[in-house]
Each structure stands twice: as C-alpha cells, then as structure tokens.
N, C-alpha and C positions, 0 to 999 in steps of 0.2 A: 274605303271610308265607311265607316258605321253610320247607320241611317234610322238611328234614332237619338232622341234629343233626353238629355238629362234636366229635370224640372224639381224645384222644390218652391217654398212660398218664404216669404220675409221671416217668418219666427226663425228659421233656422240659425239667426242670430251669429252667422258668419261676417265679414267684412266687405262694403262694396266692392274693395281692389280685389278680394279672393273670388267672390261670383266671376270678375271678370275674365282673372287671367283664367279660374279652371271653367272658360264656359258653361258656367249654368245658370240659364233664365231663372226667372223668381216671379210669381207672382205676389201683392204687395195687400196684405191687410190694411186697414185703415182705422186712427182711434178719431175722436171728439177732444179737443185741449182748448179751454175755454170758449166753449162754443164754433169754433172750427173746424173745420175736417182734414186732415192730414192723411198723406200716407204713411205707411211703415217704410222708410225708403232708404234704411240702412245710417240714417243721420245727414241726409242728402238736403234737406229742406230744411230741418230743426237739427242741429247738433244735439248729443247726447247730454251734452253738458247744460245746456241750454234747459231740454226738455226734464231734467232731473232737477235743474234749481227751480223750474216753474213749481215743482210737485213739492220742495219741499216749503217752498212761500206758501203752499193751499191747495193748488189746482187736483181735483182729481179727474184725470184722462179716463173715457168710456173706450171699448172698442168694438171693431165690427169683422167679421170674418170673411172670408169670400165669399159671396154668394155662387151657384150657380150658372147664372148669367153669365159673371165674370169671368167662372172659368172655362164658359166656351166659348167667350173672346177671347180668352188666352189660347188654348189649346187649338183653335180654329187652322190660323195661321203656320204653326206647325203641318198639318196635318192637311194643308194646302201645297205645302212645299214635298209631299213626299215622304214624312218622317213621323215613324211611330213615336211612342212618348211615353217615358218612368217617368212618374211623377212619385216623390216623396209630401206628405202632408204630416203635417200636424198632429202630434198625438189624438187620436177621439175622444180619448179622457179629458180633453181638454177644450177639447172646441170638436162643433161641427161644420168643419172643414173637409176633412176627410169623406162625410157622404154629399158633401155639396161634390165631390169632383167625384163618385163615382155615379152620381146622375147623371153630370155633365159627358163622363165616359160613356153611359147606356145611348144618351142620345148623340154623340157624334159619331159612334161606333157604326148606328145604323146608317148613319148620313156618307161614309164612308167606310166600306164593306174589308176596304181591301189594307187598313189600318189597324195599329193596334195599339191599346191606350193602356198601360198598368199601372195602379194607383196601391201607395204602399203607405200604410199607416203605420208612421214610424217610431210610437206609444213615446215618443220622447219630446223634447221642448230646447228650445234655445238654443246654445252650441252643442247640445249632445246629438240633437236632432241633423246638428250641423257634421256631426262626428260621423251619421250614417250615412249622409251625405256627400263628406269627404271618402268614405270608403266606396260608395258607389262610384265615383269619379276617379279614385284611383284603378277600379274594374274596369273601367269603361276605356279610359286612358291605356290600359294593357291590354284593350282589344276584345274584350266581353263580350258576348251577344247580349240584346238586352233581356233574356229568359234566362240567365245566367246571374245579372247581375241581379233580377226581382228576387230569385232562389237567394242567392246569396243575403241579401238585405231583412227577407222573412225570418231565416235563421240565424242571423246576428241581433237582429234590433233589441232583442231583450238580454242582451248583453254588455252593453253600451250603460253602463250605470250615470246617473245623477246625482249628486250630496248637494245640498244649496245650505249655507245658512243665512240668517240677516237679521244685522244690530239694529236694525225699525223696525216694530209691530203691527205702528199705523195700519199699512194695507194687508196685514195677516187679518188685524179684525174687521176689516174694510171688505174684505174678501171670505168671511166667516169661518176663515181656518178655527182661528183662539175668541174668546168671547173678550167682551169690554173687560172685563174684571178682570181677566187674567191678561190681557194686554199691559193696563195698568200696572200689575203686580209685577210681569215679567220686565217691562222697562223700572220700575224702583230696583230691582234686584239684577238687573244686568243681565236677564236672561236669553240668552241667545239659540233661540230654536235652531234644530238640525233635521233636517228632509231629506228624503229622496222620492225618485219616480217607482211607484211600484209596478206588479206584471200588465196591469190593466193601463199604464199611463195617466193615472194621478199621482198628484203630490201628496205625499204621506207623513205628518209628521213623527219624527223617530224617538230624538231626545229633546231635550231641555239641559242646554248647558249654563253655567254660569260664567262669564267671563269671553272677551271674543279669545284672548290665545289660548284656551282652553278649547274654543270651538274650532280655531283652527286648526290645530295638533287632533283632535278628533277629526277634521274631515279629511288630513291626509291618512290616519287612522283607519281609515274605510275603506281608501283605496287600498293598502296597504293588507288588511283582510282579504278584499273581491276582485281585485287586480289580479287578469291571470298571469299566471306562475308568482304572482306575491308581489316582493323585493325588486326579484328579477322581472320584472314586467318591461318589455320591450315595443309596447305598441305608441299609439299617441296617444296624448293626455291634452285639454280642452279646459278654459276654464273662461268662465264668462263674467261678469260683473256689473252692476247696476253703481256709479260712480264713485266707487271705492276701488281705486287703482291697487293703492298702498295694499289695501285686506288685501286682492289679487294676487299681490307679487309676494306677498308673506307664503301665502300657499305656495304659489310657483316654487319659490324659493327653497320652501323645503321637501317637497316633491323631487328638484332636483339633485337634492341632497341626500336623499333615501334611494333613490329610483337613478340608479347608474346607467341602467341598460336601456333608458328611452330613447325613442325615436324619434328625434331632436327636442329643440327647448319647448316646454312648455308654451303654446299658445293661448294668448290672454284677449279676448273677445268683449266689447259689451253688451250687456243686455238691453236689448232693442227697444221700440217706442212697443208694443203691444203688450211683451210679456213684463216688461217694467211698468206698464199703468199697470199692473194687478199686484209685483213685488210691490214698487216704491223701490227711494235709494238705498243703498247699503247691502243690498243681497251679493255673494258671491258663490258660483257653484260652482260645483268640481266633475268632468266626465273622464270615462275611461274606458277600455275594454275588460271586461274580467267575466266572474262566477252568472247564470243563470237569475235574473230575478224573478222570483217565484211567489212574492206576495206584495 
C-alpha cells in the first residue's frame, strides 16, 4: 500500500463524484457572494447554476485563497496518520497559494522529521490543473512512488495547454484583462477573446475573434496545431465551462469529430465558484496534452 496521500485544492475544477471515487482530498478556497462567505465546495452548498444566475442579476463574488494556517490544518492530520503528501496547487501566476503551502511545508516538516511534504505548482487553472492531476493519480493508481510521480508532474505541467474563450467581457474588464472601451466595442461587434495559459501560468490574451462559431472552430484549431502527435492525438481532452453547457458540447462535439484516436469522450467539467467570480458566465476552455508552452 503507498503511504502517501495525493492532495490538490478546489480550483482544480474537477467534479465532487471524481475527487471521490479517485481518492483525493482537496482543500477548499473560499469567495464573498453578497456579503457571505462560502466555500469553493465543488457546488455542494451553491449549485453552479445558482451561483452563475446570482452574477449575472449583478452580484460580483470576491475571493480568498488558502492561507497558511489553513493549510496546516489540512496537511496536519495526514502526516499524523503516517503519510507523506504531493500536494498540487494552483498555478502562482495566479494566486498565492502555492507559497502559502510551501511555508506551511517548511514548518510541518520540522515538526515532523521523518515526513515528507512535496508541493507542485501546477502553472495551470481549472480542469487543466485538474488534467495534471488526473495524471498524477493515474501514477499513483499504477503504483508510483511519490518522487516518481513529483518528477513526472515537474516535466509534464507545461504541456497540459489551456484555450479559454468567453462571449461576456464584464469580468475581462472587471478583472483588467481589456479596458472599458474596448469591452464596450468588443461586445457591439461580437468579439469573442481567445486565451491561453502561458509558461509562467498567466492568462494571455491571443486573438480577438468575431463571432462565437468562429471562436470555436479556432479553439479546437489550437488543439489541432499543439496536440501531441496532431490529428492523431490519443491522450485526454478536458473542457470546463462557466454555464454555457451548449458552447461546451459544440467544442466537445467537434473535437470528437477531428480527434479519432482519444482516450474516451471528452469530459465536460464546470468552472467552479473561485475561478468563475473572476471569468463570469459564458467562458468555455479547452485542455490537452500536446507541444511545450514556452511564452
């Protein structure tokens, strides 16, 4: 029996049934929604649908990342039982998260000598984050040690691409991606921004399309380029969405269309309570395995 524990935190924007069946803990961010405190708890408290009709009556959701503290009440109990601990975070480009648990690692470490805590900054977001995630757990699942599966995860994570687009701009200028003016401009003209995550684990924007089936046929476009071996690309494919099911399953759709050789259907994920107060509704992204991201 492996005797260590597989850990990641809520952005990983997998499905509460998946945490459970493939065993792995989460610790749980928390936003602010009309003056309340919530957790990130996978839609356990607030349904997804819920919390996305709040946002689009007005509300805009704050959020809070794990502290320290937090996560050496998380990590404690572990490492009471016996059990070293990979922990996956949150891209840094995005939150600090990631150094809040390598503090929490410097000081549990000394408080238990004979443990060992490895924290992997996984430059990705949402299901992609979830994507490296799945891959550690399929490691782990075939018997990994866990110095095995950190190696592994260090030399994948920038491989694991991100494409998001989204037919709302609200929280692009809300979040200072596009300015007021060009918010405005780009919803009169239907423009639909195309991102991805670059090497550092920011969102980048790339293009500016007109039209969403123009931006969809570009995002499986991308994979289609960065996808290793292409065409023939055989790994899994991940796509998340912020309450636009329909956009989701159009990509799905034609991904499985193009993309013969995958490693089953297309899983279609939501975008969670933390990293959707920063989207807003409408965003859909797209992950995969493919080329190196290098900028």
């Amino acid at each position: 029996m492996l005797d260590y524990v597989l850990s990641c935190c809520s952005t990983a924007d997998m499905s509460y049934d998946y945490f459970k069946e493939r065993n792995i803990p989460y610790v749980c961010f928390h936003y602010v929604l009309d003056g309340k405190v919530y957790k990130d708890d996978l839609g356990q408290t607030i349904s997804f649908k819920e919390f996305y009709s709040r946002i689009a009556a007005g509300a805009m959701p704050t959020t809070s990342q794990v502290n320290v503290g937090q996560f050496m009440d998380y990590f404690e109990p572990f490492l009471e039982n016996g059990n070293d601990i990979l922990h996956i975070s949150l891209s840094s480009g995005l939150s600090g998260e990631y150094n809040s648990a390598l503090i929490a690692k410097a000081e549990l470490e000394s408080k238990y000598p004979d443990r060992k805590i490895l924290v992997v900054d996984s430059l990705g977001a949402s299901s992609g984050y979830g994507m490296l995630t799945d891959l550690a757990a399929d490691m782990r699942d075939n018997g990994s040690s866990i110095e095995e599966v950190y190696q592994a995860l260090e030399d994948s994570k920038l491989r694991i691409h991100h494409w998001f687009f989204s037919t709302d701009l609200t929280h692009f200028k809300r979040g200072g991606r596009i300015s007021g003016s060009s918010a405005a401009i780009g919803s009169l003209l239907n423009i639909c921004p195309l991102l991805n995550m670059s090497y550092d684990g920011k969102l980048v924007p790339r293009k500016k399309i007109r039209g969403k089936s123009k931006v969809i046929r570009e995002i499986v476009n991308m994979m289609a380029i960065h996808a290793e071996d292409g065409l023939n690309y055989s790994g899994k494919c991940f796509i998340s969405h912020s309450e636009c099911y329909d956009d989701a399953r159009k990509v799905a759709d034609l991904i499985e269309e193009k993309f013969s050789s995958l490693n089953g259907r297309v899983v279609i994920n939501s975008v969670g309570t933390v990293i959707g107060s920063h989207t807003g509704p409408g965003t859909v992204a797209l992950y995969f395995l493919g080329d190196t991201r290098v900028d």
